[in-house]
Backbone as JSON, one array per atom type, in Angstrom:
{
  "sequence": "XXXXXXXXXXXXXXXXXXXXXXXXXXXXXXXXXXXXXXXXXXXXXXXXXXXXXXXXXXXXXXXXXXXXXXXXXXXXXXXXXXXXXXXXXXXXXXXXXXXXXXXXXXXX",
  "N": [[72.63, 89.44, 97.06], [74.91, 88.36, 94.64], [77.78, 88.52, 93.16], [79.98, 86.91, 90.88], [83.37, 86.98, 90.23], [86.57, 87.0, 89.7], [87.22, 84.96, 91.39], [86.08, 84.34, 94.56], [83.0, 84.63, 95.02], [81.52, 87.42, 94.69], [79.57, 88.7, 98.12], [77.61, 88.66, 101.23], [77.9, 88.5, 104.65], [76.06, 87.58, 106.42], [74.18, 87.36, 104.88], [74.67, 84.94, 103.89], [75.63, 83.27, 105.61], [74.19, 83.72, 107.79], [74.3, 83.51, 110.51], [75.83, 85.35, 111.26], [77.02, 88.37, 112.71], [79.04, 90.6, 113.01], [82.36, 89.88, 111.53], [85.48, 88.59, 111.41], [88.58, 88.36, 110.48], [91.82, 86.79, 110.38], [95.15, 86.8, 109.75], [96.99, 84.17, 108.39], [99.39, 83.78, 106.38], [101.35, 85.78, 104.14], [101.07, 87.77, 101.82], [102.61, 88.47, 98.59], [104.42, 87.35, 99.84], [104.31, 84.33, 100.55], [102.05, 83.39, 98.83], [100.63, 84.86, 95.9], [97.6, 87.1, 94.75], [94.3, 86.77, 95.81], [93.56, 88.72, 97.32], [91.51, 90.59, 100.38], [88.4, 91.84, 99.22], [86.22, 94.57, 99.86], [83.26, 95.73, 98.11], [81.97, 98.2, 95.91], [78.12, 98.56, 96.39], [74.82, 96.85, 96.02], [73.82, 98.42, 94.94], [75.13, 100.56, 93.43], [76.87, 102.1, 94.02], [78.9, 105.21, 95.06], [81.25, 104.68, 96.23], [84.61, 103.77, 96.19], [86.17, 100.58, 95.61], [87.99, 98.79, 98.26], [90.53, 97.57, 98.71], [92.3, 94.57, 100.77], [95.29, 94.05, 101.8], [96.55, 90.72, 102.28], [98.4, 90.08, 105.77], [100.9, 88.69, 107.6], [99.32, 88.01, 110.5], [97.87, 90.35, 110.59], [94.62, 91.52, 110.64], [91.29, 91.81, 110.27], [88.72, 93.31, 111.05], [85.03, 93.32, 110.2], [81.32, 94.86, 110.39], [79.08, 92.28, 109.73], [76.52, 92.47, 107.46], [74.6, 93.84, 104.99], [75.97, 95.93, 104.33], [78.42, 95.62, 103.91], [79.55, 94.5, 101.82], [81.25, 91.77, 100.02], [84.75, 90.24, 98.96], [86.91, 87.56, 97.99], [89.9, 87.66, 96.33], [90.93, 85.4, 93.79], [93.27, 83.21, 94.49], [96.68, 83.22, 93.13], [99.04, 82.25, 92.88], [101.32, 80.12, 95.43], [100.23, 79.77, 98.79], [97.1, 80.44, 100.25], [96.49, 81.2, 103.56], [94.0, 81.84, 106.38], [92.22, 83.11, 109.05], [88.79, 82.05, 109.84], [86.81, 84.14, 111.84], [83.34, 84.33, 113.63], [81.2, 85.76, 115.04], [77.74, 86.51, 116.77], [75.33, 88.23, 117.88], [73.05, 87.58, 119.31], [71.76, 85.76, 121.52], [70.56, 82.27, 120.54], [71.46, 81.77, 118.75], [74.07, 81.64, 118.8], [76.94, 78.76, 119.96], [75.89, 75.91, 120.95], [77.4, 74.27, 122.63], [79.54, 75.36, 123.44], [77.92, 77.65, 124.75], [76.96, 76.71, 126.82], [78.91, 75.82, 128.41], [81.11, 76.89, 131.48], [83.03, 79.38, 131.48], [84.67, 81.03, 132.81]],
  "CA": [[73.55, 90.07, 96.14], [75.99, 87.66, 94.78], [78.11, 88.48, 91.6], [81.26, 86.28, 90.87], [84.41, 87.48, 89.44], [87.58, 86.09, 89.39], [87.61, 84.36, 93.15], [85.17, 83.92, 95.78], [81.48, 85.53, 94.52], [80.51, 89.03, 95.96], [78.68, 88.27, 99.03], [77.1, 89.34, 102.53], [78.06, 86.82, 105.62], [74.97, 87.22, 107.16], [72.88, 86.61, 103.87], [75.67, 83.53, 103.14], [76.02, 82.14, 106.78], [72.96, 83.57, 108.17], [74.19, 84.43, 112.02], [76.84, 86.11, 111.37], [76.52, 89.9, 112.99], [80.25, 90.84, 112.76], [83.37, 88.78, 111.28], [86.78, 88.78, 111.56], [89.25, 87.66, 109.76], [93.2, 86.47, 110.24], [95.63, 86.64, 108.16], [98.25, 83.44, 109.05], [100.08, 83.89, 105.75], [101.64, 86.99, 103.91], [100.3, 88.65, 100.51], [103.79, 88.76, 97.85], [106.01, 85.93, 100.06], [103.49, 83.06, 100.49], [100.92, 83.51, 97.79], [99.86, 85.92, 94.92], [96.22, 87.62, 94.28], [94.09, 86.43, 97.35], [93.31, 89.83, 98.03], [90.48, 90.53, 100.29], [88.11, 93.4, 98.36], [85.01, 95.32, 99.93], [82.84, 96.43, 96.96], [80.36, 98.83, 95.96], [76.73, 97.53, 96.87], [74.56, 96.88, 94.3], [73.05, 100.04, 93.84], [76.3, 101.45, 92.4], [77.17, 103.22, 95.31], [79.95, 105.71, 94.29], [81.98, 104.47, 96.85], [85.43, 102.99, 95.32], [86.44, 99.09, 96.27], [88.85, 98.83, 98.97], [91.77, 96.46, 98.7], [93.59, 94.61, 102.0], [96.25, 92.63, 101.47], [96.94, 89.96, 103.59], [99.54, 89.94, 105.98], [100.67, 87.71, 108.67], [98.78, 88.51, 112.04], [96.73, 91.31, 110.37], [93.04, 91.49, 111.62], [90.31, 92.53, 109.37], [86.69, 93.03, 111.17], [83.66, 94.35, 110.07], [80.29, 94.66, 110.52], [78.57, 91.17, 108.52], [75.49, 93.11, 107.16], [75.01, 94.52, 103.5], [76.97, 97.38, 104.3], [79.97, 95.2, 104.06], [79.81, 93.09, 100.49], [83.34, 91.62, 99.97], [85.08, 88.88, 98.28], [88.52, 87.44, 97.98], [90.22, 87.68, 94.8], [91.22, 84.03, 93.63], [94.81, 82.95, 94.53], [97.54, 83.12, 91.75], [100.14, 81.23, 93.25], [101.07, 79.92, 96.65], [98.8, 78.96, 99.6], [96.98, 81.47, 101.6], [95.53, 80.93, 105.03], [93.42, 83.05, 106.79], [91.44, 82.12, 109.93], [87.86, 82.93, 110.8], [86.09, 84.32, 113.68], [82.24, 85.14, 113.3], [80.3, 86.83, 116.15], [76.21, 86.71, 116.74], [74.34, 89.17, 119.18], [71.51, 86.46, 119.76], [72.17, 84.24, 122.24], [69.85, 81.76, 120.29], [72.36, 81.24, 117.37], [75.2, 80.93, 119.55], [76.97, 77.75, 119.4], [75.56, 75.88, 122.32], [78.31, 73.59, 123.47], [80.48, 77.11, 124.51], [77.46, 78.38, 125.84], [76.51, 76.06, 127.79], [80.01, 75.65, 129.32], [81.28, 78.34, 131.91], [84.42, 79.7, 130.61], [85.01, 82.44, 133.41]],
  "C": [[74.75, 89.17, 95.96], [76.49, 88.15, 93.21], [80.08, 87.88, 91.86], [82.5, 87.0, 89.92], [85.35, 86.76, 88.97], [87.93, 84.71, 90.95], [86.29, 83.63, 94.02], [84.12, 85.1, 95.45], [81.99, 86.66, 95.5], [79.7, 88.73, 96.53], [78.38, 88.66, 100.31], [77.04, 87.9, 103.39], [76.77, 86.79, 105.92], [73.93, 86.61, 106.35], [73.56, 84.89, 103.48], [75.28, 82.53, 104.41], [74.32, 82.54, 107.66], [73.15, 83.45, 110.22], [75.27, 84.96, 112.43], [76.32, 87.8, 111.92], [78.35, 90.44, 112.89], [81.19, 89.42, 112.35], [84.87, 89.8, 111.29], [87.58, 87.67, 110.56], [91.01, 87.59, 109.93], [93.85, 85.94, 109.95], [96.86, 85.38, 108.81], [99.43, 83.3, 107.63], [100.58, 85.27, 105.11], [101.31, 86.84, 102.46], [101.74, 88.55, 99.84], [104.48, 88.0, 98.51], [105.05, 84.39, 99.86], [102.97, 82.52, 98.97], [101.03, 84.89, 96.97], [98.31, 86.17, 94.96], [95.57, 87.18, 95.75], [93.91, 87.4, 98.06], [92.24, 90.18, 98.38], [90.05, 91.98, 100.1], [86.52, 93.19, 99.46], [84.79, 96.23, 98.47], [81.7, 97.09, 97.16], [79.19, 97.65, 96.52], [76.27, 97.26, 95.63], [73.68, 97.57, 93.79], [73.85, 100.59, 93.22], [76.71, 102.23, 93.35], [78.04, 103.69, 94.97], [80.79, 105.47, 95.38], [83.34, 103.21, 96.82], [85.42, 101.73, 96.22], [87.65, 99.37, 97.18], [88.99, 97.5, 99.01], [92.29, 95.73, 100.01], [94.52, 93.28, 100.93], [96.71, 91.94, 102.48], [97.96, 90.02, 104.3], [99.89, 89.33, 107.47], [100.23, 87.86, 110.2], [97.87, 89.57, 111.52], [94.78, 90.86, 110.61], [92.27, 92.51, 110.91], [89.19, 92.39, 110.23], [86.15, 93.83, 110.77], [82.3, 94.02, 110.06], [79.93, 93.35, 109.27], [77.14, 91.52, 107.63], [75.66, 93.84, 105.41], [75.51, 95.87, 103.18], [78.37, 96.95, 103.77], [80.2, 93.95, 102.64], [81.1, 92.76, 100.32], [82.95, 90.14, 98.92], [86.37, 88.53, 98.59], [88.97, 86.91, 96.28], [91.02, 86.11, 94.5], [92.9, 84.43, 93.19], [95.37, 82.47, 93.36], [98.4, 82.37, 91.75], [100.32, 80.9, 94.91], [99.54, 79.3, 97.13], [98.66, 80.05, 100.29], [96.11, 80.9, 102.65], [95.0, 81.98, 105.67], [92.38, 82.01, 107.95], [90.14, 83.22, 110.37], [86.99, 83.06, 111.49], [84.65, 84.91, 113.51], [81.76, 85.31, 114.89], [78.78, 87.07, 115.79], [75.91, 87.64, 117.97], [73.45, 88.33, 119.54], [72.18, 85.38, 119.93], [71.47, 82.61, 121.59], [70.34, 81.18, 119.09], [73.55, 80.85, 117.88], [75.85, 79.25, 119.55], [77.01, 77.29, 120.99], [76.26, 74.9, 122.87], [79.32, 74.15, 124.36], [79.52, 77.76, 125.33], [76.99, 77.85, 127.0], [77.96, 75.58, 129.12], [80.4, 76.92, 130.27], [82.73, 78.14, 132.1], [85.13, 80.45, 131.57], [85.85, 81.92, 134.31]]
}
């Protein structure tokens, strides 16, 4: 399911990145001081689901996760002005996608 708008397509991490099982996302700039538009949207699916789009707006230290699965289609609305940053964190359940230079190290 990909449909483009004004920004960054409509898309599913796991169908995009492919071992994604949750993501995260943080925000290192602010929404209205930094940058304009850049807003990240969850959208319907693409059955039409009557379930409206939800808006965040970025803001500095804020922490978006959610499941990476086609429950969770999103995008980010293409920046108007400014610079936005955002940093992010994906998460696999299968040790087998893992990235094996961390796993192989012991961290504890």
């Amino acid at each position: 399911y990909q449909r483009r708008v004004h920004g960054w397509h409509d898309h599913v991490d796991r169908k995009q990145y492919g071992s994604f099982d949750f993501t995260s996302l943080i925000y290192l700039t602010d929404h209205g001081r930094n940058f304009t538009g850049g807003e990240f949207v969850f959208v319907d699916g693409p059955s039409g689901a009557e379930l409206p789009s939800v808006l965040v707006h970025p803001g500095m230290g804020r922490v978006v996760m959610f499941t990476s699965g086609s429950e969770n289609v999103h995008r980010v609305n293409k920046v108007l002005s400014g610079t936005r940053f955002a940093f992010t964190v994906a998460f696999t359940c299968d040790a087998k996608r893992g990235i094996k230079q961390l796993m192989d190290r012991a961290v504890f």
